[in-house]
N, C-alpha and C positions, 0 to 999 in steps of 0.2 A: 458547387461541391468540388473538394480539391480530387487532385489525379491520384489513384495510388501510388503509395511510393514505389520507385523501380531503385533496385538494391546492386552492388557490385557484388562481386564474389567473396563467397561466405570462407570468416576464414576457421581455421580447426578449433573445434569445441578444446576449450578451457574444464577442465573439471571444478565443478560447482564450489567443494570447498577451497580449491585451491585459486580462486579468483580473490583479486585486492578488492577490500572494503573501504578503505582509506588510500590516500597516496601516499604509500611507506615510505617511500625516496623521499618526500614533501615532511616528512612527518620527521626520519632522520634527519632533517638540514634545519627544522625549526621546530623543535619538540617544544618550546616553552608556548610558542602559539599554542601549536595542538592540546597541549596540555593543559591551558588556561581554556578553553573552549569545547574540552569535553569535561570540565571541572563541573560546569554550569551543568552539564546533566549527570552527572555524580558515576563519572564514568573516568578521572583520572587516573585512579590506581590500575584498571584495568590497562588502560594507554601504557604506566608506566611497566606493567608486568610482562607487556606487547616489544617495546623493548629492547627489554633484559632476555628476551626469548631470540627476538631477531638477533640481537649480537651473540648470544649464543651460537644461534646457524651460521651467521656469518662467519666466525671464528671456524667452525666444525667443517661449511665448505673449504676454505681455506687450506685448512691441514687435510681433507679428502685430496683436492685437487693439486695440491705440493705431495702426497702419495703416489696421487696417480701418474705426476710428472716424472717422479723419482721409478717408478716401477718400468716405465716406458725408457727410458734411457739406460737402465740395467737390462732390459732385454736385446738390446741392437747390439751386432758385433758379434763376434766372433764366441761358436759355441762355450757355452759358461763352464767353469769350474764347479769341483763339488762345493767351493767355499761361496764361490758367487748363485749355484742351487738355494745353499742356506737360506742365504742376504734375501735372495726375490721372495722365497719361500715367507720369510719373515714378513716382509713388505709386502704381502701379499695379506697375510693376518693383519697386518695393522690397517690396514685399507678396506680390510672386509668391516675391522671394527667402528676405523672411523668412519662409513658411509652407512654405518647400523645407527649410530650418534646421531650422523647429521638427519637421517632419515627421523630420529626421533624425535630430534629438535623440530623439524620442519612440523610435525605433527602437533606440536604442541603451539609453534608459533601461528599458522593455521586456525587453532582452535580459537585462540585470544584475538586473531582477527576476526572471527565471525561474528566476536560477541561487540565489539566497536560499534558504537553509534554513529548516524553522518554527525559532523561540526556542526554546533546551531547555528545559524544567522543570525547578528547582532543585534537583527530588530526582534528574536523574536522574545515573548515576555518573559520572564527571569520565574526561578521557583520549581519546586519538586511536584507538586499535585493537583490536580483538577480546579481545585480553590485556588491557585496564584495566577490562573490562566485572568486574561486583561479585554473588559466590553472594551470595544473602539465607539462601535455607535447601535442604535436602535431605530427601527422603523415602523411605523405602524402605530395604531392607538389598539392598546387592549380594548377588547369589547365590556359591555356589562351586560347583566342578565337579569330578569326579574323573576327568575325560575331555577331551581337546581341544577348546574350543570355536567352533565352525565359524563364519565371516562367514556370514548371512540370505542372501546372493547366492549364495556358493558349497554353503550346506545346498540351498537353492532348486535350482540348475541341476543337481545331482548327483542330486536327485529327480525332478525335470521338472516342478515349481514355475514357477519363472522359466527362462524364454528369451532371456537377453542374445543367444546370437550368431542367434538367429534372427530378433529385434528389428532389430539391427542389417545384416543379409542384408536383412528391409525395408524399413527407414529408416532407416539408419546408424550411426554411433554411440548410446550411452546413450537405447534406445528398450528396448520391455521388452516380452515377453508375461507375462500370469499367472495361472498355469493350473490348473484343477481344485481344490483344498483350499484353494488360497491364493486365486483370486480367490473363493471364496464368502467364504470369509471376509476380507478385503479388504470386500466388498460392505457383508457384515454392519457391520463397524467402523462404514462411513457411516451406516446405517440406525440403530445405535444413537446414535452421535451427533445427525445428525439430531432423533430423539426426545426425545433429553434434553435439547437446546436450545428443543425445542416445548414441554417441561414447564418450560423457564425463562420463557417470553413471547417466542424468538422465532418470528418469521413464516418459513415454509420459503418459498423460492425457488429456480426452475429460470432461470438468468440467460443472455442471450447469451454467446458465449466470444469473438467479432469485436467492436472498438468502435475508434470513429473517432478520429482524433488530437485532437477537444478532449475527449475523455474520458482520454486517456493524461497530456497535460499538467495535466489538473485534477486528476488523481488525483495527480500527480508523478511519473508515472513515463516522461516525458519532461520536459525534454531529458535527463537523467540519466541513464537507464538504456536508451538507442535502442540499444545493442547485444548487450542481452540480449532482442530485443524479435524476433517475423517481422512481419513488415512485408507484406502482399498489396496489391504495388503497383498492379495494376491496380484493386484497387480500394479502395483508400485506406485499408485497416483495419487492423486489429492484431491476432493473437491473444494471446488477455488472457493475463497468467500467475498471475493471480490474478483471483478473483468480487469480490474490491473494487472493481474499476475498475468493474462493473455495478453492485455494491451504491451506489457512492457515485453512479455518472451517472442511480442511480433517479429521484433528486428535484430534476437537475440544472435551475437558473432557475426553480424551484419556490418559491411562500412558504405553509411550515407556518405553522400556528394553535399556539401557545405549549401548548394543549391536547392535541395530535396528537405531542408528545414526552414520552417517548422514544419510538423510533421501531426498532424492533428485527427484525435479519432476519438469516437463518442459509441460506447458498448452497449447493449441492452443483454442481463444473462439473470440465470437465478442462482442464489450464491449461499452459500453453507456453513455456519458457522455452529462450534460447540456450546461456545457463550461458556466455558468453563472459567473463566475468569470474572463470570458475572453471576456467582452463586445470593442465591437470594434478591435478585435486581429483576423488578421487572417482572416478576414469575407470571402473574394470572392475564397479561395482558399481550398484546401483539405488537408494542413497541419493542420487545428485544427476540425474537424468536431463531429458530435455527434453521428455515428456511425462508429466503425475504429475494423479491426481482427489484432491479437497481440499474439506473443508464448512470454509465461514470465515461468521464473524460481524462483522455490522456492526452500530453504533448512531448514531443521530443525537439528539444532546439540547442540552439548555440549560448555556451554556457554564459554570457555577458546579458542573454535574454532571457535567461529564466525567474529572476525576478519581476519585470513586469509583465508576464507570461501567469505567473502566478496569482500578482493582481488581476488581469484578465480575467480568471477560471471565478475568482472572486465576484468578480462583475458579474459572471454570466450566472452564476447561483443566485445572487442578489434581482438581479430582473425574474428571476425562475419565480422566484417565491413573491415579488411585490405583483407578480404576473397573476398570482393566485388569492393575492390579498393576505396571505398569514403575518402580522406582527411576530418582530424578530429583530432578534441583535447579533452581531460577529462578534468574535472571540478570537482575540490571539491568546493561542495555547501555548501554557507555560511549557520551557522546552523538557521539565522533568514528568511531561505526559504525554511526551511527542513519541508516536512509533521511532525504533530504528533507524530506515531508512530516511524521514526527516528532520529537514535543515527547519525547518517555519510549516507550521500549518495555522489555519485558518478555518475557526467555524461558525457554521449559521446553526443559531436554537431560535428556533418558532414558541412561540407562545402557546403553551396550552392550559386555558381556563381550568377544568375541571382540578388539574393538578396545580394549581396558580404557580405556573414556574414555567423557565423554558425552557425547553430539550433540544438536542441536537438534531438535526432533519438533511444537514449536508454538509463536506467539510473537502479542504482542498488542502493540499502539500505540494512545498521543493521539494525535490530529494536529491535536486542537483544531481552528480557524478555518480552516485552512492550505488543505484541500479544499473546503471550504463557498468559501470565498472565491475561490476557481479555477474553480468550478464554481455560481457565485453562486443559491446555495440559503441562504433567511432563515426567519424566523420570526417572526409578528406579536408583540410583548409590550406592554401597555401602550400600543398605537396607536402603536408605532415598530417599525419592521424590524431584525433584529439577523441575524450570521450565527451558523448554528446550529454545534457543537462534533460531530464526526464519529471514529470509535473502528473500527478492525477485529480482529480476532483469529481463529487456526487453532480449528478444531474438531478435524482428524483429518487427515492425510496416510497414506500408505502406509508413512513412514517408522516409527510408532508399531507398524506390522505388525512391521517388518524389527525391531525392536529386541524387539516379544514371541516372534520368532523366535528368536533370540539367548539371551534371558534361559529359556525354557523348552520350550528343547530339550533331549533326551535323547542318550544315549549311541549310541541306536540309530538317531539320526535322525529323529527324533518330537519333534512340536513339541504342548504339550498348549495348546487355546485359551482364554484367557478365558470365564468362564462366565456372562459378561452379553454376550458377544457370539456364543453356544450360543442364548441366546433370539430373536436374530435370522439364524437358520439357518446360524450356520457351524457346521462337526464339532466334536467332543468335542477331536480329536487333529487336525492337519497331516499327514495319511499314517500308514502302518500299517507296523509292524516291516517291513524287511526279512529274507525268508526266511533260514535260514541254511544 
């Protein structure tokens, strides 16, 4: 298990929206790159409005800072004239005006930063929707069945597994109980995972599940996503729906030592989400709900390794799930269904019988610079500060359950379990024959 990391001195908090999303300076020197490369996720115009906004400011500081030179040089010397009163007097309006300007510009160029996407990586698949997203491979043989095979929700509620309507009696819609066989084993799932990520090098972590809005925006997951979000207005915070937003705010205004990465941690938390952008999806079952526990991995490294850093995370989901037997295929996601903050993501859909199709069960992201720099976390190299390249990915959902439901259950309603998740105390079976 690696050492925590030990951190130099933290330097002054950045306000949230006023942190780069892109490297502007990079972006001025070679717009046509940027340009061509946020095309691909149909984010050009934006870029180009980005800009037309910055050279606005630019301009506006300009004429502020040749005011405020001109104001300073009419003050020195020798007590002023009623005429030179005027002149400062005057220079003194035009300085209030143009620092009102540049202040407004800045606001707006600001805004057109938030809304940027990171650059996708060239490898990742081309295309606007779910449907251009690219199988790379498959693993596993579909099962067959000489019996009807039941949705995981409806084998669940007919045993007294899962408790949708009594979920929802407490807290509304797509909330869940999970009861008896299933939550041990549910437990288990974590706990093996868990493990297996500590036998990778990472660091286990118990993270807050509340974080304040400059963690939501450095992660990216505002402005973007504010309506999948609870929001505890009284007191300012968010419940996370993912341990990313902890893992990444761990080392937020932090400068790593080039030695101290990578930087490797593996979360277990319960995470919250509105699912408001998934109206009508998923409703009667516990594959999309608003409260779900989840071990997700993060890393923090040197930007030249985050690509095979990210294969890694890949790897390590792909043994998760052949570890459990679910048949499945990766997915490189096309980059017009990529979150915000990623460069490439990468997903595992498991097979699930009942629904003959495969659903998503785990999924991994670059996000390269994009959170480092929202969340101005560096790392010394060479006696220069650089921002470090940030990577998260699923370990285990509940959903991985609902699909070894699916895939190995019996005729009689017996779900037999994985036998590396038998070693951390779940049963043999999901329930025991029904009498006849």
């Amino acid at each position: 298990m690696p050492r925590p990391v030990v951190c130099g001195p933290a330097a002054p908090a950045v306000p949230t929206r006023l942190a780069q999303v892109i490297d502007l300076k990079a972006a001025r020197q070679e717009p046509d790159r940027y340009r061509t490369a946020l095309a691909r996720r149909g984010a050009a115009d934006d870029f180009d409005a980005l800009l037309a906004a910055d050279q606005r400011w630019r301009e506006l500081t300009e004429r502020a800072e040749t005011l405020r030179a001109a104001q300073k040089r009419s003050s020195k010397g020798a007590p002023p004239s009623p005429a030179e009163i005027a002149e400062l007097r005057q220079l003194r309006k035009e300085l209030d005006a143009a620092e009102a300007e540049q202040a407004e510009a800045e606001q707006a160029r600001q805004a057109l930063l938030a809304q940027i996407p990171n650059l996708p990586d060239p490898t990742a698949a081309d295309g606007m929707s779910e449907e251009d997203s690219v199988a790379i491979r498959t693993w596993g043989e579909q099962p067959s069945f000489s019996f009807p095979v039941r949705d995981a929700t409806d084998l669940g509620s007919s045993r007294g597994w899962i408790d949708m309507a009594r979920g929802a009696r407490l807290s509304g819609s797509r909330f869940a109980y999970r009861i008896g066989d299933v939550a041990v084993t549910e437990q288990a799932l974590y706990r093996f995972v868990l493990d297996r990520l500590a036998g990778k090098g990472f660091l286990t972590v118990l993270p807050p599940v509340l974080a304040g809005e400059r963690a939501m925006y450095g992660t990216g997951f505002l402005p973007t996503e504010e309506s999948n979000l609870y929001h505890l207005e009284r007191d300012d915070l968010y419940l996370t729906g993912t341990s990313e937003v902890a893992l990444a705010g761990l080392h937020t205004d932090e400068r790593l030592e080039e030695s101290e990465l990578p930087a490797k941690y593996a979360a277990f938390s319960t995470n919250f989400r509105r699912e408001a952008g998934a109206a009508g999806k998923d409703t009667k079952g516990m594959f999309r709900v608003h409260q779900f526990d989840k071990v997700e991995m993060y890393v923090y490294c040197v930007p030249e390794q985050s690509a095979e850093f990210h294969e890694q995370l890949l790897a390590h989901e792909e043994e998760i799930v052949q570890a459990l037997g679910l048949p499945y295929r990766v997915m490189n996601i096309a980059v017009g269904d990529l979150g915000a903050p990623a460069a490439k993501k990468y997903d595992i859909e498991a097979w699930f019988p009942a629904q003959q199709r495969y659903r998503e069960i785990t999924s991994c992201s670059n996000t390269t610079d994009y959170q480092a720099r929202r969340l101005n976390i560096r790392f010394r190299r060479d006696g220069k500060l650089e921002f470090a390249h940030t990577l998260n990915g699923t370990g285990a959902t509940a959903r991985s359950l609902l699909s070894i439901m699916e895939n190995f259950q019996d005729e009689r309603g017996t779900v037999a379990v994985p036998e590396v998740l038998q070693r951390y105390g779940a049963p043999a079976t999901i329930g025991t024959p029904p009498e006849d």
